[in-house]
C-alpha positions as CSV (number, residue, x, y, z in Angstrom):
1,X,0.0,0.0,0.0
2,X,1.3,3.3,-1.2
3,X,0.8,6.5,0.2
4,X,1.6,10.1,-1.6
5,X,2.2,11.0,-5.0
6,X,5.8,10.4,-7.0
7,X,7.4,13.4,-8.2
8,X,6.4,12.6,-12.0
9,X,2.3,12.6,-10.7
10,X,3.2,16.0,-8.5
11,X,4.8,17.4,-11.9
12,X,1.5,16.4,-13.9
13,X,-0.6,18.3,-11.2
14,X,1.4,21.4,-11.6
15,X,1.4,21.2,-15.4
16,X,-2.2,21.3,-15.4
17,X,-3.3,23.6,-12.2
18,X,-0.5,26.4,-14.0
19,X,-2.2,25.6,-17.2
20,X,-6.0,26.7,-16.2
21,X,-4.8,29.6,-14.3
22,X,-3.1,30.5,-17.4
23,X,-6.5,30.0,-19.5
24,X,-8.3,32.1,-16.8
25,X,-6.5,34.9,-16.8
26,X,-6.1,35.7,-20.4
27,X,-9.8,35.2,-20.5
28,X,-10.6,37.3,-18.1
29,X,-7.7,40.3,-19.9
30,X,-9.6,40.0,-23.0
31,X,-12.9,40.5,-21.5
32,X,-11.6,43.7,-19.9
33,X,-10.0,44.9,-22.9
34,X,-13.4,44.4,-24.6
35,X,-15.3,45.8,-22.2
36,X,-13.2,48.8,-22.5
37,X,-13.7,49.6,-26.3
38,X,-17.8,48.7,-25.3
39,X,-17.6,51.6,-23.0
40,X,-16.3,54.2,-25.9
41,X,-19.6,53.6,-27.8
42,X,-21.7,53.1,-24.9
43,X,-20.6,57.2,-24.1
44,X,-21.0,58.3,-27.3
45,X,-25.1,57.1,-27.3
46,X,-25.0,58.7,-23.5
47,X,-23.7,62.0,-25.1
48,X,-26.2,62.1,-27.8
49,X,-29.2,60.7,-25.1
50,X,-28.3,64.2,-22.9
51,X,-27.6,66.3,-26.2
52,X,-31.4,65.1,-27.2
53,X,-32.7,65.7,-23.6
54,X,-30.9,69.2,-24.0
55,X,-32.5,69.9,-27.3
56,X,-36.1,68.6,-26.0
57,X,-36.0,70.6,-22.9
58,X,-34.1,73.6,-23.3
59,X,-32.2,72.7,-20.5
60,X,-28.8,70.3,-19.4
61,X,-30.2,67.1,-16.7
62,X,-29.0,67.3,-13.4
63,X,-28.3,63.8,-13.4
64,X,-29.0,60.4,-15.9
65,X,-31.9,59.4,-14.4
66,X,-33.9,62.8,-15.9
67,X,-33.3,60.6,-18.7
68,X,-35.0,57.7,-17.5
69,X,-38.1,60.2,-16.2
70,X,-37.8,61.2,-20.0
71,X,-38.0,57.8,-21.6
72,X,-34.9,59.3,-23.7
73,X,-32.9,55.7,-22.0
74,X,-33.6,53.3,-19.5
75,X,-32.0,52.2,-16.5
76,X,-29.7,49.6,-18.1
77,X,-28.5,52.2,-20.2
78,X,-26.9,53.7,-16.9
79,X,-24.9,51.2,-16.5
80,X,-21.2,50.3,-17.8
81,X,-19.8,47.0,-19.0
82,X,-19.2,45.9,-15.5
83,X,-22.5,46.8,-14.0
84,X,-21.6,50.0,-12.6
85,X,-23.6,53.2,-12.9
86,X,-22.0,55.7,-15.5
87,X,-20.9,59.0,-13.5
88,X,-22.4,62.2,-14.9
89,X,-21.2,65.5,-14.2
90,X,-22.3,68.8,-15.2
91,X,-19.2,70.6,-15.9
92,X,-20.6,74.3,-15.4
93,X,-23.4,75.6,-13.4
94,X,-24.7,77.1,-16.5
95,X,-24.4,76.3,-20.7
96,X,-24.1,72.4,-21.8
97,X,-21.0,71.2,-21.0
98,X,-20.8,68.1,-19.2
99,X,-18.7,64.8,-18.7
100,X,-19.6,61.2,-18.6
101,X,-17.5,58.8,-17.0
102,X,-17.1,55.0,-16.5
103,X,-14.9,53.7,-13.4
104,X,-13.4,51.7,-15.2
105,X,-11.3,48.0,-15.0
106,X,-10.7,49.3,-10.8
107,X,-14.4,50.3,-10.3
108,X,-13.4,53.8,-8.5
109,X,-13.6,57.3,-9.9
110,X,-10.6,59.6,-10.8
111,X,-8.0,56.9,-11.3
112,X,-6.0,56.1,-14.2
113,X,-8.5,53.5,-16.0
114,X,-11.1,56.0,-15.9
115,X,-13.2,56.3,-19.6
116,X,-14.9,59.7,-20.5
117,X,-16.6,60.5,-22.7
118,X,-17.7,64.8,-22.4
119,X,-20.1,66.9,-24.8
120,X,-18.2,68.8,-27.9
């Protein structure tokens, strides 16, 4: 009766273990890197969703969910790739300028992987 593995069965386990872990994370790098580029169009429809809410009510929202209230978007259009709420930021008190932001790969505000998207 044998107890343990041998080296050349602790070897195989390795092999594979190191294997899957390599498979998971380049699957989960390419779903990041795709997310990313679904964010860019993703701001550009939000732009053109405020720009319309501008141009129906004379007036910039104070925040996304005016354009729920409007039926201009929904709720799920509020949301980035990950699930997070886009941030939206009025950029003057007054005038149209604003900026819309995901959180990016991180999830927080104001960091590197930030993606905005602002009104031209």
């Amino acid at each position: 009766m044998r107890h343990g593995l041998t080296i050349p069965e602790i070897l195989v386990v390795l092999s594979v273990t190191g294997s899957l872990a390599a498979a998971v994370t380049v699957g989960i790098g390419q779903s990041d890197a795709s997310k990313t580029e679904a964010v860019g169009v993703h701001l550009v429809e939000l732009t053109q969703s405020v720009e319309e809410f501008i141009d129906d009510t004379g007036r910039r929202p104070r925040h996304l969910g005016e354009l729920i209230d409007s039926r201009i978007i929904t709720i799920d259009d509020t949301k980035d790739p990950w699930g997070r709420t886009f941030s939206y930021q009025p950029l003057t008190d007054e005038g149209e300028d604003f900026i819309i932001c995901s959180r990016g790969v991180d999830g927080h505000l104001k960091t590197g992987d930030d993606i905005c998207g602002d009104a031209d």
